[in-house]
C-alpha positions as CSV (number, residue, x, y, z in Angstrom):
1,X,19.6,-9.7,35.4
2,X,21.9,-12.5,35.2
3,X,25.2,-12.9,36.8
4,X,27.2,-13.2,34.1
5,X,25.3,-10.2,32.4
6,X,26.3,-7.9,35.6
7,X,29.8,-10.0,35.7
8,X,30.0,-8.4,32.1
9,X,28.7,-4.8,33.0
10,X,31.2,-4.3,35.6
11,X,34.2,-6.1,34.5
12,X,34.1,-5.7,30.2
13,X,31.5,-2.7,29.4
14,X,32.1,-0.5,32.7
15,X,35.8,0.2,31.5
16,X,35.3,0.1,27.9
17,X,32.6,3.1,27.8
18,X,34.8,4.8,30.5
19,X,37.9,5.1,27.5
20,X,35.1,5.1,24.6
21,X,31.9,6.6,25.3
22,X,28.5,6.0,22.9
23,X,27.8,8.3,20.3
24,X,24.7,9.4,22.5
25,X,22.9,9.4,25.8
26,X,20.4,7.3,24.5
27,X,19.3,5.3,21.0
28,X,15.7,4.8,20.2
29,X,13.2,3.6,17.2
30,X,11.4,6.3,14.8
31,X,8.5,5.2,17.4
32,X,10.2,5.9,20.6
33,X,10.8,1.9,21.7
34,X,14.1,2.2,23.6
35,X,17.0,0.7,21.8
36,X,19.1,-1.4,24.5
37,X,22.7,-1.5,24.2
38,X,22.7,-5.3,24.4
39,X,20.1,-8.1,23.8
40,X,19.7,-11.3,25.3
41,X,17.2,-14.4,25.7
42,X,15.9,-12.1,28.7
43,X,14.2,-9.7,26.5
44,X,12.7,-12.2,24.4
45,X,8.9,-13.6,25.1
46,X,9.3,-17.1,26.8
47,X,6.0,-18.3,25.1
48,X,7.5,-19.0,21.8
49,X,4.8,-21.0,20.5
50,X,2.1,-18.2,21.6
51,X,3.9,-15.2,20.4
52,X,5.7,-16.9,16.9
53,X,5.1,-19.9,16.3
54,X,5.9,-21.7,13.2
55,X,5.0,-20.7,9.6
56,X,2.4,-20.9,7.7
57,X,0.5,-21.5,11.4
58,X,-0.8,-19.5,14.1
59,X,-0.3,-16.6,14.9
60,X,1.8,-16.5,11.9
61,X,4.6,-13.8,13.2
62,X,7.0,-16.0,11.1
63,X,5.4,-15.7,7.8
64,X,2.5,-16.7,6.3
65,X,3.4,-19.8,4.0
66,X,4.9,-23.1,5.5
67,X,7.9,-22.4,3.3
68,X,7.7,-18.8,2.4
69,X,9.8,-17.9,-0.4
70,X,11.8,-21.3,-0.4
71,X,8.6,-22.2,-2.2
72,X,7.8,-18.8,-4.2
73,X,9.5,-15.7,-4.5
74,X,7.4,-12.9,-3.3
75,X,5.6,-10.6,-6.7
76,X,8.1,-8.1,-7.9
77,X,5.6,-5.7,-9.0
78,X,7.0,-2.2,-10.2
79,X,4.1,0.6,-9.6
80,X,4.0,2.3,-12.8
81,X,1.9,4.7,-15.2
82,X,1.8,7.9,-17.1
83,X,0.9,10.2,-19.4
84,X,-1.4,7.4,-22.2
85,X,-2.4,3.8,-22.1
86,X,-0.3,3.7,-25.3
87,X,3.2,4.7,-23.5
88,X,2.5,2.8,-19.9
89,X,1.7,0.0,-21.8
90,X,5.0,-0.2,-22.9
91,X,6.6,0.3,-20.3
92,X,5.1,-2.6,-18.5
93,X,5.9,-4.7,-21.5
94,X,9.6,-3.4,-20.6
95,X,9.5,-4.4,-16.8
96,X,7.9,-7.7,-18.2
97,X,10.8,-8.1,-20.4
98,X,13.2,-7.2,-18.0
99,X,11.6,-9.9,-15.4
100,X,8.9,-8.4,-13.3
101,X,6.4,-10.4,-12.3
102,X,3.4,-8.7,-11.6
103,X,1.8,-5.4,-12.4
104,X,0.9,-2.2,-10.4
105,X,-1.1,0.6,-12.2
106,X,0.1,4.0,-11.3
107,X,-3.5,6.5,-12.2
108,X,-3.2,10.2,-12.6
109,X,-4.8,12.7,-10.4
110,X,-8.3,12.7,-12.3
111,X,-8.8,9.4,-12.4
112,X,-7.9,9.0,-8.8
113,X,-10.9,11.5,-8.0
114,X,-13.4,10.2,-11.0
115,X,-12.6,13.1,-13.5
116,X,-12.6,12.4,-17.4
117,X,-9.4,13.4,-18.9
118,X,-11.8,16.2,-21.0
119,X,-13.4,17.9,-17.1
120,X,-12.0,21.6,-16.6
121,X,-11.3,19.8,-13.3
122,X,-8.4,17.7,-15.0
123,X,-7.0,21.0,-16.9
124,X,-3.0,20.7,-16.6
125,X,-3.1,17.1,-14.8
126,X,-4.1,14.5,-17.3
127,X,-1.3,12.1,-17.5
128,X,1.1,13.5,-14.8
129,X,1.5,11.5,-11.7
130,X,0.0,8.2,-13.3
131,X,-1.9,6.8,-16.6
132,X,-5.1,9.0,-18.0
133,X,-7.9,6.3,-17.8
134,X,-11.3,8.0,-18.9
135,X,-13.0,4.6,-20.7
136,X,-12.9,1.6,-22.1
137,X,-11.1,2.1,-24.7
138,X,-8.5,3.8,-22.5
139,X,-8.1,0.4,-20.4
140,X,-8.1,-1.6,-23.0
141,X,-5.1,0.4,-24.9
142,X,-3.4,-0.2,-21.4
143,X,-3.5,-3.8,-21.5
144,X,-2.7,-4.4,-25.0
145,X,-0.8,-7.6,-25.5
146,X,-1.1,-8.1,-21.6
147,X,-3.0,-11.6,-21.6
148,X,-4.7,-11.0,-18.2
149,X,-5.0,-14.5,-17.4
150,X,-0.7,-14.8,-17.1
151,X,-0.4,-11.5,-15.0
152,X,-0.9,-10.4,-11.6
153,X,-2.3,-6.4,-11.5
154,X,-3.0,-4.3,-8.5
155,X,-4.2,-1.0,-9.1
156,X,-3.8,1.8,-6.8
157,X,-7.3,3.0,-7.2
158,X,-9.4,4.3,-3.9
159,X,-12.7,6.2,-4.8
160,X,-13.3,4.7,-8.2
161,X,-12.3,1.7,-7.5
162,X,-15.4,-0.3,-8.2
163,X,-15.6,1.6,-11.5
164,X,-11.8,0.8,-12.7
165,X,-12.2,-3.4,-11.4
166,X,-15.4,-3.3,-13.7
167,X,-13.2,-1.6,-17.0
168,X,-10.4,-4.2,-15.6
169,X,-13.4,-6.8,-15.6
170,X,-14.4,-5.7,-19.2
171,X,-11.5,-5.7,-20.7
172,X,-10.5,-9.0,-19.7
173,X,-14.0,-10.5,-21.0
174,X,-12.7,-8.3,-24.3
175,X,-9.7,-10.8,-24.4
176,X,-11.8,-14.0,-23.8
177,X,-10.4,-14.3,-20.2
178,X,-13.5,-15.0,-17.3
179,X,-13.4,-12.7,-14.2
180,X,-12.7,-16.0,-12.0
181,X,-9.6,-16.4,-13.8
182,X,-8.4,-12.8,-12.8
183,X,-5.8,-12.1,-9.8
184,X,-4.6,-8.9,-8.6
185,X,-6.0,-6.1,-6.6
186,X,-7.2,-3.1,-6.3
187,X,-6.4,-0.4,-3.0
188,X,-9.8,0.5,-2.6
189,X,-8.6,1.4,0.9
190,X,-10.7,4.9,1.6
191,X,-10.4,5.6,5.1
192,X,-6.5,6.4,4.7
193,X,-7.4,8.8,1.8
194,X,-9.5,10.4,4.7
195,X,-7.0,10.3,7.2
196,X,-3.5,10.7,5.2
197,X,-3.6,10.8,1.4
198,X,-6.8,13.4,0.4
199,X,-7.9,11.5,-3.0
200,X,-11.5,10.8,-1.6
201,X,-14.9,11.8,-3.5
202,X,-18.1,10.5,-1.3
203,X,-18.8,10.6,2.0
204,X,-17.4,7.7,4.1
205,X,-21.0,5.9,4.1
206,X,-21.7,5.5,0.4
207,X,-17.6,5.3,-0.1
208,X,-17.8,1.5,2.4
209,X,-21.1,0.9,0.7
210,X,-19.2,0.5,-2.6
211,X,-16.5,-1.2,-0.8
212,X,-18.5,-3.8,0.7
213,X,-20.1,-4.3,-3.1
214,X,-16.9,-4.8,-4.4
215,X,-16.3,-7.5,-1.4
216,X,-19.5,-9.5,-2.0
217,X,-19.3,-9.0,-6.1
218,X,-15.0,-10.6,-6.0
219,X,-16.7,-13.2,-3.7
220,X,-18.7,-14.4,-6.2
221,X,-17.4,-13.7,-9.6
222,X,-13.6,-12.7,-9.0
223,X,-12.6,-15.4,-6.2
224,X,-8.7,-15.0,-7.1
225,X,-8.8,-11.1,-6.5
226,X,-7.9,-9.2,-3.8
227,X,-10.6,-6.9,-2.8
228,X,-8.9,-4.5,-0.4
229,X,-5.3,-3.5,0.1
230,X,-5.8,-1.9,3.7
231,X,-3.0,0.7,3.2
232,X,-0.1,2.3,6.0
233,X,2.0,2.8,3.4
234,X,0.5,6.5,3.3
235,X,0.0,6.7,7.0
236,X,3.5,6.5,6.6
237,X,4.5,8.7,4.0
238,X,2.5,11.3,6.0
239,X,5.1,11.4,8.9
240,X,3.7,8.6,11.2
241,X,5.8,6.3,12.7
242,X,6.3,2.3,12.1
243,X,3.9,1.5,15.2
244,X,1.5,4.2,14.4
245,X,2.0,2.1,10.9
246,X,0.5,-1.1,12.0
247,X,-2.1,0.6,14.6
248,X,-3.9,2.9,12.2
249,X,-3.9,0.4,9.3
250,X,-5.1,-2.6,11.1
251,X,-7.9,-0.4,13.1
252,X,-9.2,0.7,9.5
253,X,-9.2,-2.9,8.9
254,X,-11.4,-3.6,11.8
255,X,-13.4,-1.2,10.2
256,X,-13.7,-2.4,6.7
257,X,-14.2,-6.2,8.6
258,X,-17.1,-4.8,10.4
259,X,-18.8,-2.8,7.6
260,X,-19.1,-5.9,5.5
261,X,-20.4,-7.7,8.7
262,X,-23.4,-5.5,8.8
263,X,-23.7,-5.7,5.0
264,X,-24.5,-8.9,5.5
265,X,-21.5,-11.2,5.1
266,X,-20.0,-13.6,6.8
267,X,-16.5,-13.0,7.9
268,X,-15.4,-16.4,6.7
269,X,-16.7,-15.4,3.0
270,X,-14.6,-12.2,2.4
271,X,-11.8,-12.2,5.2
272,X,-9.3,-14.7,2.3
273,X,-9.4,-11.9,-0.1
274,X,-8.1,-9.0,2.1
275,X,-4.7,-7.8,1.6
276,X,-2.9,-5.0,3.5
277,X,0.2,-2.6,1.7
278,X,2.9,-1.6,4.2
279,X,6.1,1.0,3.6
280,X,9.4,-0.3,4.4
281,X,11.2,2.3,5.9
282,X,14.8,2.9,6.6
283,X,15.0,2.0,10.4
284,X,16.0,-1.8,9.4
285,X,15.6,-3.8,12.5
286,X,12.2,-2.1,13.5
287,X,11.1,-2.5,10.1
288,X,11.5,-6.4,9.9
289,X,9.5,-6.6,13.6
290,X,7.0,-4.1,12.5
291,X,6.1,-7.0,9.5
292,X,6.3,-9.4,12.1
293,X,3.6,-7.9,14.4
294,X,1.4,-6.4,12.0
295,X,0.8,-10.3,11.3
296,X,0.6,-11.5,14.8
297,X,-1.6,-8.7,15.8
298,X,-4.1,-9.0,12.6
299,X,-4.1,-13.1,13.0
300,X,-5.1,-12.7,17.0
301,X,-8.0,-9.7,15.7
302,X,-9.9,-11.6,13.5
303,X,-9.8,-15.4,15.5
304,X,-10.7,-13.5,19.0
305,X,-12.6,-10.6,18.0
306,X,-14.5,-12.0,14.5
307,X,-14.6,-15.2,15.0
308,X,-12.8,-15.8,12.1
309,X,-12.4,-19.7,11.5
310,X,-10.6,-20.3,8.1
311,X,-6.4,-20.1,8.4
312,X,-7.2,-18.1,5.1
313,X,-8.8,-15.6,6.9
314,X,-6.4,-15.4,10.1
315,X,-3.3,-14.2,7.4
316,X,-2.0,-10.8,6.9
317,X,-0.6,-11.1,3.8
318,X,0.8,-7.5,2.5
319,X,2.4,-6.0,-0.5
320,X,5.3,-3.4,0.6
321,X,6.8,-0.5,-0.9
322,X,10.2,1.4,-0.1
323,X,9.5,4.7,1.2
324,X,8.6,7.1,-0.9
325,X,9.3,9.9,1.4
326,X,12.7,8.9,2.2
327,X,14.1,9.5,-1.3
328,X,16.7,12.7,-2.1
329,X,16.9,14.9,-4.7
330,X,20.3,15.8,-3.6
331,X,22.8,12.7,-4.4
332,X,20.0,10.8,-5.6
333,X,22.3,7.6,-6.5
334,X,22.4,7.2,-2.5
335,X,18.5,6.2,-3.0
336,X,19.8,3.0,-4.5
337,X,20.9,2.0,-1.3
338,X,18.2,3.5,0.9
339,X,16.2,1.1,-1.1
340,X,18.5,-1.9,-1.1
341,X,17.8,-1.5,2.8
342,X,14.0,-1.4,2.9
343,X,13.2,-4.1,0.5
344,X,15.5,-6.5,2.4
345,X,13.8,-5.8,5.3
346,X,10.4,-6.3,3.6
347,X,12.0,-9.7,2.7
348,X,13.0,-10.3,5.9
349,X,9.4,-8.9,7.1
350,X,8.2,-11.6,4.9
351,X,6.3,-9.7,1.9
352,X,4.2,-11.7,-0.4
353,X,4.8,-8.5,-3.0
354,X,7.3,-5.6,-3.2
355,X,7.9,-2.4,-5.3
356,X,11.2,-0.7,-5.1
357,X,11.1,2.9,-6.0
358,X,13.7,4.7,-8.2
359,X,17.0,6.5,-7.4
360,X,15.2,9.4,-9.6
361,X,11.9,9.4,-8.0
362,X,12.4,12.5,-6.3
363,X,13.0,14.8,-8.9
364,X,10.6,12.8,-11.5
365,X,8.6,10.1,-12.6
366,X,11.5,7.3,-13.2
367,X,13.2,6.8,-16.1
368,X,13.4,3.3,-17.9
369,X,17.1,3.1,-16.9
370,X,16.1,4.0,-12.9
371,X,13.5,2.0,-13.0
372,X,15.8,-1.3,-14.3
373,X,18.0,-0.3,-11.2
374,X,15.1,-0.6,-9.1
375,X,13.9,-3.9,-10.0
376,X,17.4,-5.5,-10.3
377,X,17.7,-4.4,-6.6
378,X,14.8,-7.0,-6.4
379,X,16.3,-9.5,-8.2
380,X,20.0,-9.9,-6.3
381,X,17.7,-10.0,-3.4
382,X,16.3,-12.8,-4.4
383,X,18.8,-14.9,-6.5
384,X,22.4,-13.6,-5.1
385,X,22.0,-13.0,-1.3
386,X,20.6,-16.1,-0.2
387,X,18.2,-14.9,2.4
388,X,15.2,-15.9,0.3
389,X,16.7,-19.9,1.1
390,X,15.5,-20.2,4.4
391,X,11.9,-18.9,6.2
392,X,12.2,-15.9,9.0
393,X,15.8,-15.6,9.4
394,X,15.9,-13.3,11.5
395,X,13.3,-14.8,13.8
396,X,14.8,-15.7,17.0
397,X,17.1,-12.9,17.1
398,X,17.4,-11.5,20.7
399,X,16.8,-7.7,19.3
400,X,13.9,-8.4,16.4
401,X,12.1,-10.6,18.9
402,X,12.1,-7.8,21.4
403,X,11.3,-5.3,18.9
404,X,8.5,-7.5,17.4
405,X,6.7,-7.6,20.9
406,X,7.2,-3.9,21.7
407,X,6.0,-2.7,18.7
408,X,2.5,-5.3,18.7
409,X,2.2,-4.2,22.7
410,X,2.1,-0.3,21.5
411,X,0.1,-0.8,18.5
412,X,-2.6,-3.2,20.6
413,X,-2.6,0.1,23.0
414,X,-3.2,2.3,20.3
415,X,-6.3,0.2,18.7
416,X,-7.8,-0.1,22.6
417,X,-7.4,3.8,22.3
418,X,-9.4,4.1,18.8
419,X,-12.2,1.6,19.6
420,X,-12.6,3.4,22.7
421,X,-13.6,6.7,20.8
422,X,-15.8,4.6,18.4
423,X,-13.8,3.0,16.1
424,X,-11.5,4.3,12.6
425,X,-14.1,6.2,11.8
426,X,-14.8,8.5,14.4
427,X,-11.2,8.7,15.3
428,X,-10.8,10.0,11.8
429,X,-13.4,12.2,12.3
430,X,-12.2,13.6,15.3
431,X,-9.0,14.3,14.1
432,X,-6.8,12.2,15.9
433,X,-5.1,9.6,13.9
434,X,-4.2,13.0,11.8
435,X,-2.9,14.7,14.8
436,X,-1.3,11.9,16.3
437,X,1.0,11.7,12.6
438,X,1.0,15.6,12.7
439,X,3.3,15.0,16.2
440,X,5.3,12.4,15.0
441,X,6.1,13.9,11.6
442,X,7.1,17.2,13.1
443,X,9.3,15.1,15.9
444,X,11.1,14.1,13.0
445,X,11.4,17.2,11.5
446,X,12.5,18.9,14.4
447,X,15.1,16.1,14.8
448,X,16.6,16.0,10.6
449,X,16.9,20.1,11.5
450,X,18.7,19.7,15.1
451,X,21.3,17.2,13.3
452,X,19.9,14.5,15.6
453,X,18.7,12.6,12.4
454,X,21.2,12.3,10.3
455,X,19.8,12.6,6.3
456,X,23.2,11.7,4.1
457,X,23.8,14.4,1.7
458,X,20.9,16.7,3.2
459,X,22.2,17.8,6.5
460,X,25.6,16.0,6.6
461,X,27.6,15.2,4.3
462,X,26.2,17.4,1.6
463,X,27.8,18.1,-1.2
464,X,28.2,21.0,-4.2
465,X,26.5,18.7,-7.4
466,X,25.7,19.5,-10.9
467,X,23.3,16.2,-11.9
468,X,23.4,14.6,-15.2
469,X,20.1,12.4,-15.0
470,X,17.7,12.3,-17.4
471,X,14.2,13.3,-16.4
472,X,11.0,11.9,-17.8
473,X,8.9,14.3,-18.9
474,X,5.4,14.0,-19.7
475,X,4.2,15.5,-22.7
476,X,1.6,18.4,-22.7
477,X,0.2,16.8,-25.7
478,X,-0.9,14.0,-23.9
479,X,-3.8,16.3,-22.7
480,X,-5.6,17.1,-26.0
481,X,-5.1,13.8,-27.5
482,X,-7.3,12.1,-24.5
483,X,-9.8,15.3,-25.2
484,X,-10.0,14.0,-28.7
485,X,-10.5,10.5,-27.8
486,X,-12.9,11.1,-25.1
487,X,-15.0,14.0,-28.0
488,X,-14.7,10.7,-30.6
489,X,-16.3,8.2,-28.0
490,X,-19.2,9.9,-27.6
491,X,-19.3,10.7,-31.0
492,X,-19.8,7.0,-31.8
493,X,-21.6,5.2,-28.7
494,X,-25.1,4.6,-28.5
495,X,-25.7,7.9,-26.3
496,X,-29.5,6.9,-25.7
497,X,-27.9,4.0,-24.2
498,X,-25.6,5.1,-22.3
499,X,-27.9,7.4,-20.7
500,X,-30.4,5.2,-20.1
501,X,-28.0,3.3,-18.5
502,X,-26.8,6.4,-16.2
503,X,-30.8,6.9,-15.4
504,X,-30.7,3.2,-14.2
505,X,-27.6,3.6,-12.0
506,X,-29.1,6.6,-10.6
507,X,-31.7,4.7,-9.2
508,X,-29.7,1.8,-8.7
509,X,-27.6,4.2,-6.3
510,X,-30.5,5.2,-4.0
511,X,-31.4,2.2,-3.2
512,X,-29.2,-1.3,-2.2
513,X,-28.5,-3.4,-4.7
514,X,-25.1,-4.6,-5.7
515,X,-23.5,-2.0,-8.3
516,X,-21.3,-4.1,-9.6
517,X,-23.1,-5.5,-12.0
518,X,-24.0,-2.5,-13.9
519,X,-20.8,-0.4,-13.4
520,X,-19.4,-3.1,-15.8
521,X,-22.6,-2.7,-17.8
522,X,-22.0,1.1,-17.8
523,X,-18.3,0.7,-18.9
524,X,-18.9,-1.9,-22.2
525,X,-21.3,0.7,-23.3
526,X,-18.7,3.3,-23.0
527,X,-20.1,5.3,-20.4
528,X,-17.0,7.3,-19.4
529,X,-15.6,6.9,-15.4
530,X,-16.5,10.9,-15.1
531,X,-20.0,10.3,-16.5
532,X,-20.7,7.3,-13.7
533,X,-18.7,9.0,-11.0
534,X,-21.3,12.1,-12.2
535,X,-24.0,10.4,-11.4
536,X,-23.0,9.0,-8.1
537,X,-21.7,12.8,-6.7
538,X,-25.4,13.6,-7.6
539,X,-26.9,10.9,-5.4
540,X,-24.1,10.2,-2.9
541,X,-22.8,13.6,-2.2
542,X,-19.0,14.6,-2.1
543,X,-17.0,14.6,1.0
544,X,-15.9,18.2,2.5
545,X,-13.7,17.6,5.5
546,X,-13.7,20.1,8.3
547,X,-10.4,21.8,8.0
548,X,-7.7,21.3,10.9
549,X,-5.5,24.0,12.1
């Protein structure tokens, strides 16, 4: 310690917490990193150019781009979808209109787990929590009007998600637009639906199988797409905390790296086109470093530990989300600002995309006028506040720097920890990613109950309310309209060939070739997702986990 820090104990602070003491014995991150009172160039790293650098360079803790978003704003890319193509098409024409500048495709439950809208296993969910998408025709109803050559789209697909790039594929061939001309992504992240989220279908070997088809097929054919978006945001939502975040999304990533590795490709050819999603939480400070390490930390894993020798393959770049699981039902205007917090600090985390969720989300799928809100948030970001003018603002700052090195330090434990059992995998398997979020999620818990966290308008500051919002409801309808579709489909396809093209990605299955290929032959002979996803339980399997008590 410094002499004039200890000058400055004793003389200034000694007195002043004497006639004012803090508000508690001791302040802390949701991930336990002590919070000091006071920082100062003594907490910082002294190796500035080995720990941040410049941007746009190794290890690329200060962004990504040389000028970040001096050059380009990051994507504002709304997540939305529900009930029919027909109605989240226009909705999407609305958050085009109203200036957003990428898509996101919200699915309903079936599709997320490869159900046709018509399956008794869809009864009372087609169209709820995201668009019905059984076929072709479906996807192409969703994109009507959408040139697919002008737009960005990432789809929040995991199981399927081979199945719903190849209708994406089709549909775009439909409108005279070749797959290399296509950008977006798709999730297709499934270790987290193992570990956090639950919307899994086959076992994790065929399930990376398909993953590392997709890789090689995008590598080829769609060279602008994103093949992965290597997801915390559910770790997240699942109760972890912002270093258990970083740790268990970039160890999955290790894993995804390596599958491809022993599927035969070189790291160099698919490392560009991995992406990563991260939440943006409400702890704001921790939240910009966690951005900042998460880069750092992936940059360092695949140059030291790959070999990776491309700068496209070194950068972590990462679409963020507020957090879903931070929004109220009680005073849900107060979400406006919870989410004004997190996207800055995904801006200042330096976020090449970014959804902000609605003040309504809690209650409801968000209404038109919520979901204007949401996006505007976005947009006086960007245009009014001025810290999209200069790169990393908040770089150098005594506390972030600190922050950013504690919270790479923890996660770096954490991944020794995994590949020490094995690797994602087997600590998935074992159960202890899920019980390490368990912990933290009923920490938190325990501490919104006990007062400790403070949850405005839940536990303090609550208030007697009668709302007045309007809700968006979904249609019952919506349900035997697809069933009619899907029942005229078949009516009208060639069924001989679409089941000979079933037999042929039977076979196709059990053996190793790409099935890329013919999942987008399948689809533009209106084979349904159910009917392929059919074929696959039969030959692949479906996943039962072991249930954890």
């Amino acid at each position: 310690m410094s002499d004039e820090r200890r000058q400055w104990e004793e003389t200034i602070l000694g007195p002043a917490l004497k006639r004012f003491p803090e508000r508690r014995p001791d302040f802390q991150t949701s991930s336990g990193i002590p919070l000091e009172r006071l920082y100062t160039p003594e907490d910082v790293p002294q190796d500035y150019e080995a720990t941040s650098g410049y941007p746009g360079q190794y290890p690329y803790t200060r962004g990504v781009q040389p000028t970040m978003y001096r050059g380009r704003l990051w994507t504002m890319r709304q997540y939305a979808g529900y009930a029919s193509a027909e109605e989240s098409n226009a909705r999407y024409r609305y958050l085009l209109d109203a200036g957003q500048t990428g898509l996101s495709v919200a699915f309903d439950l079936p599709t997320q787990i490869g159900y046709d809208a018509d399956d008794p296993m869809a009864l009372g969910e087609v169209g709820k929590v995201g668009v019905s998408i059984s076929s072709l025709r479906d996807m192409a109803r969703l994109f009507e009007g959408i040139p697919l050559d002008k737009v960005s789209t990432s789809m929040t697909i995991n199981a399927p998600a081979a199945i719903l790039l190849a209708l994406y594929i089709a549909v775009a061939k439909q409108q005279g637009v070749g797959s290399d001309k296509l950008r977006g992504t798709v999730q297709n992240d499934i270790l987290k639906e193992y570990l956090a989220r639950g919307t899994y279908i086959f076992p994790p070997g065929p399930s990376m199988r398909l993953i590392t088809d997709l890789f090689a097929f995008c590598k080829q054919s769609v060279p602008k797409w994103n093949t992965i978006s290597i997801s915390g945001y559910h770790i997240r939502e699942a109760g972890s905390t912002a270093v258990q975040e970083v740790a268990f999304t970039l160890a999955d990533g290790i894993a995804y790296v390596e599958a491809a590795i022993a599927a035969g490709l070189e790291v160099d050819e698919f490392a560009p086109q991995l992406s990563f999603f991260f939440n943006a939480h409400n702890q704001f400070l921790e939240e910009v470093a966690k951005f900042r390490a998460a880069r750092r930390l992936w940059a360092e894993i695949m140059r030291e530990r790959f070999g990776a020798q491309q700068a496209e393959s070194l950068r972590l770049k990462f679409h963020a989300q507020t957090g879903g699981s931070t929004l109220t039902a009680q005073q849900p205007q107060n979400n406006i600002v919870r989410v004004t917090i997190q996207a800055l600090a995904a801006v200042l985390g330096g976020a090449q995309s970014l959804h902000t969720n609605s003040m309504d989300e809690a209650l409801a799928l968000p209404t038109e006028e919520a979901v204007q809100v949401a996006l505007r948030t976005q947009q006086i970001i960007a245009y009014e506040s001025g810290v999209a003018d200069t790169i990393d603002p908040l770089g150098g700052s005594y506390a972030v720097e600190a922050l950013t090195e504690s919270i790479y330090q923890k996660a770096r434990e954490y991944i020794a920890r995994i590949d020490s059992m094995g690797g994602s995998l087997a600590a998935i398997e074992n159960g202890f990613m899920t019980r390490e979020i368990q912990d933290a999620a009923y920490a938190y818990q325990q501490a919104v109950e006990s007062h400790d966290q403070v949850v405005v308008g839940v536990n303090q500051f609550a208030v007697e309310e009668t709302r007045h919002m309007n809700i968006l409801r979904v249609d019952p309808a919506i349900e035997q309209q697809q069933r009619a579709r899907l029942a005229q489909l078949r009516a009208e396809r060639d069924g001989a060939k679409v089941t000979e093209l079933l037999g042929r990605l039977d076979t196709a299955a059990r053996g190793t070739e790409n099935l890329l290929p013919l999942f987008i032959e399948c689809v533009e002979h209106d084979a349904t997702l159910g009917e392929i996803c059919g074929v696959l339980r039969k030959v692949f399997g479906e996943y039962r986990p072991d249930v954890m008590i």
